[in-house]
Residue, then its C-alpha position, 0 to 999 in steps of 0.5 A: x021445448x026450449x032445446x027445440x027453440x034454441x035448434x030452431x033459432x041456430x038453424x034459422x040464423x045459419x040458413x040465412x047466411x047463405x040465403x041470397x035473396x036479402x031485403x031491407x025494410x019490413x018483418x011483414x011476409x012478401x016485403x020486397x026490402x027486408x035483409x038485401x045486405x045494405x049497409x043502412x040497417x037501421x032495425x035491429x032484432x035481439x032474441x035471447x035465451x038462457x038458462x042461469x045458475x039458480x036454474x031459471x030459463x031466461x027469455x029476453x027480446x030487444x028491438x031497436x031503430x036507429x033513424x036520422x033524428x030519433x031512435x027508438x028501443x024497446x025490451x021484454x024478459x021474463x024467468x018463463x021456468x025455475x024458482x024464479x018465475x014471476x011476471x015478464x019485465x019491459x022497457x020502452x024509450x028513444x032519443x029525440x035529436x034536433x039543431x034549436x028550438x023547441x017553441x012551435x013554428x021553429x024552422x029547423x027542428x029535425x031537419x036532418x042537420x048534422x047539427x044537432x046538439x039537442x038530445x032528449x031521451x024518454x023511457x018507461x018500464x018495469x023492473x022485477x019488483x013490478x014497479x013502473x018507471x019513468x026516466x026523462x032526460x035532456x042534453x046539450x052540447x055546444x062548442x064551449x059548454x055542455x048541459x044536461x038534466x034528468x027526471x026519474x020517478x016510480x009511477x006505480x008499484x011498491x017503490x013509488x016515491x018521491x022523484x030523484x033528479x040532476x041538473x048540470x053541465x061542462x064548461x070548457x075554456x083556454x087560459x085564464x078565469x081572471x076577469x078581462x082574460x081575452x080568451x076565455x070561452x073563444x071557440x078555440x079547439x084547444x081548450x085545456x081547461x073543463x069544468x064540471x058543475x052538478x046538483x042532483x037529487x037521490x033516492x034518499x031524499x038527498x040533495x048532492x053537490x058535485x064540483x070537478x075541474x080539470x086541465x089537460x096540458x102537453x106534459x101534465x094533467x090535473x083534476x080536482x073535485x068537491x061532493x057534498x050532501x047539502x040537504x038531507x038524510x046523508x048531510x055530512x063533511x064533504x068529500x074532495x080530490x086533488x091530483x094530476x099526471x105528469x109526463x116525460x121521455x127519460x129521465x128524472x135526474x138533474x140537469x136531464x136535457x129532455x124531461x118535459x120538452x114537449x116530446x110526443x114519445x114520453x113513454x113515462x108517466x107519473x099520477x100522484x093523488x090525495x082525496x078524502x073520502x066519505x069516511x074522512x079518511x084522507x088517502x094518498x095514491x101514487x102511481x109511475x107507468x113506462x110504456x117501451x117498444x117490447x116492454x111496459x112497466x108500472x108500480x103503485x102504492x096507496x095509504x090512508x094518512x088519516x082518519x079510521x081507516x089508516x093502516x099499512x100501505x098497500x102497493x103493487x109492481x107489475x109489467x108486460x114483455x112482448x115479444x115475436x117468437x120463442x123464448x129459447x136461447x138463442x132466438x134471433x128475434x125475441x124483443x128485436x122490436x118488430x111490431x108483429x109480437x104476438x106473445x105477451x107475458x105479464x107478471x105483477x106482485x101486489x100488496x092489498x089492504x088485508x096484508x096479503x101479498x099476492x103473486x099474478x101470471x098471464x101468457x097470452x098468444x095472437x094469431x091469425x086464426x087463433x088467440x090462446x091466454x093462461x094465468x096463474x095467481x097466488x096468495x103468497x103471504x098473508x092471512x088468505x094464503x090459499x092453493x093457487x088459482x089458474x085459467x088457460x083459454x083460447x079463441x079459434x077463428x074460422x070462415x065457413x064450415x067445421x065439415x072434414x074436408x071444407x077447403x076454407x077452414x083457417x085459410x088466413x081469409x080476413x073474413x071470418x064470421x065464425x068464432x070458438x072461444x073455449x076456456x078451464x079455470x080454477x076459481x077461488x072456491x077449488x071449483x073447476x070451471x068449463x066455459x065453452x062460446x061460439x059467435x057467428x057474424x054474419x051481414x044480417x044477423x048475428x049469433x051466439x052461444x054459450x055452456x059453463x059448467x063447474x066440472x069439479x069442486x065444492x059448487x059442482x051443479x048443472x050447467x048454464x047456457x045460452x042462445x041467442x043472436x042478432x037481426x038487422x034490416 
């Protein structure tokens, strides 16, 4: 039954490709409207299938409606066959936008104003475990400040329990906050300087504070931030952060002439970081990245300096060469700085925090018609020292037909609605992965498939796979 559903939904979605009588606004039959290929679509249609790992099949449909002062959305799924079968879960919800006021008699209240820095987004559903819950939330955005608060409760089901909610807002300014500053808060685009204060309520009972500034400037960035749990279960020390960026074009040395003169073409970058987390442990990180013309280089290292959890650093070293055409010797163009370099190498080597030193390879290819990626990682030393993991993969990208004899197969045509992305990897675990996808885009519609089976290894099983797509109107 569901195979015959899935030949029916592709052969529905193909056919109407090269259907020519398209129309806009309504499902209903004989509607002059529905699918004519205008661009304002504002129904959107996405039906689902699939069948998942535990061997569930997967219904899942979703509409939506994008309008001028609202949109609209709404949602079903359901495990209609395996061991997981139990009773379908729903959404529904929107967006409200308007320019003021809410009081009645305002005269501009969706009036269609671009303007509109109101938004209020209502949504109801169920989730898997029956419970029924309401999200309510509002926002605000104004030329120096921001606002936004939520509700959330669990109205009825197993969960029902008190509601969690969150109140806060950004402010955002150019200089100073020292009293008499003559313009803070002027309306000046180039406000570097935000600040981020919330409070919010969770789940647990736990009423959270969470504080965060940050500057943007030509050749420097900093953030800082505070969290801590004020009333409630979790009340503990709190949490804090303080770092930045800094950025220039050559040199560290002294007496370089042009580090940090406000160059746009700073191709280095450097983030040094310190924060505690909730564990009490004060962490150090550091990170240095160079962006070049056929290169890009960047390199890590992060400790914890105190508390439980202090143990040896861990670091990384890594890059990217980009380059036009071949790497054999000789080649007249390999790095020459042409923008058009299709190929890509990254290697990295990293250190993480089991003591594991761990070697990582990727290639990747773009083409016109095709893209093609393989990777290599291994644990070279360490205690998970283990057999390689590997993937090659690829994209092909094609116009109308895969009939022998279509004279528009990979033909260079920018327009090509037809996508098939095929890949094998080797996993972790020594499971030999097949992955297999298709897209279709088309002016209306939109469609996708997909099959992935473990060929070899210890979790060899039945496939999973998927069918679905997209309607606008």
């Amino acid at each position: 039954m569901f195979v015959k559903l899935s030949l029916i939904l592709l052969i529905s979605l193909v056919s109407s490709e090269e259907t020519d009588d398209r129309q806009k606004r309504s499902l209903q039959p004989g509607a002059p409207n529905v699918n004519i290929g205008n661009k304002d679509q504002p129904w959107q249609f996405d039906p689902n299938v699939a069948r998942d790992e535990h061997g569930n099949v997967v219904t899942d449909l979703k509409i939506k409606n994008h309008g001028e002062n609202h949109d609209f959305h709404a949602g079903w799924n359901k495990v209609v066959r395996g061991p997981s079968r139990a009773k379908p879960t729903w959404n529904v919800g929107g967006t409200f936008r308007w320019r003021r006021s809410l009081q009645p008699g305002a005269p501009n209240v969706n009036i269609g104003n671009k303007d509109q820095p109101w938004q209020f987004d209502p949504n109801v559903g169920r989730d898997e475990h029956g419970n029924v819950v309401t999200d309510l939330k509002i926002k605000n955005h104004g030329e120096n400040h921001d606002f936004h608060a939520g509700w959330n409760k669990v109205v009825r089901g197993p969960s029902r329990a008190k509601p969690t909610w969150n109140v806060g807002g950004t402010f955002r300014w150019r200089r100073s906050l020292q009293p008499g500053a003559p313009n803070v808060n002027i309306g000046n685009k180039d406000q570097p300087w935000q600040f981020d204060p919330n409070v919010g309520r969770d789940e647990h009972g736990n009423v959270v504070t969470d504080l965060k500034i940050k500057n943007h400037g030509e050749n420097h960035d900093f953030h800082a931030g505070w969290n801590k749990v004020v009333r409630g279960p979790s009340r503990a020390k709190p949490t804090w952060n303080v770092g930045g960026t800094f950025r220039w074009r050559r040199s560290l040395q002294p007496g370089a002439p042009n580090v940090n003169i406000g160059n746009k073409d700073q191709p280095w970058q450097f983030d040094p970081n310190v924060a505690r987390d909730e564990h009490g442990n004060v962490v150090t990180d550091l990170k240095i990245k160079n962006h070049g013309e056929n290169h890009d280089f960047h390199a890590g290292w992060n400790k914890v300096v105190r508390g439980p959890s202090r143990a040896k650093p861990t670091w990384n070293v890594g890059g990217t060469f980009k380059w036009r055409r071949s790497l054999q010797p000789g080649a007249p163009n390999v790095n020459i700085g042409n923008k058009d370099q299709p190929w890509q190498f990254d290697p990295n080597v990293a250190r993480d925090e089991h003591g594991n030193v761990v070697t990582d390879l990727k290639i990747k290819n773009h083409g016109e018609n095709h893209d093609f990626h393989a990777g290599w990682n291994k644990v070279v030393r360490g205690p998970s020292r283990a057999k390689p993991t590997w993937n090659v993969g690829g994209t092909f990208r094609w116009r109308r037909s895969l009939q022998p004899g279509a004279p528009n197969v990979n033909i260079g045509n920018k327009d090509q609605p037809w996508q098939f992305d095929p890949n094998v990897a080797r996993d972790e675990h020594g499971n030999v992965v097949t992955d297999l996808k298709i897209k279709n885009h088309g002016e209306n519609h939109d469609f996708h498939a997909g099959w992935n089976k473990v060929v070899r290894g210890p979790s060899r099983a039945k496939p999973t796979w998927n069918v679905g797509g997209t309607f606008r109107w």
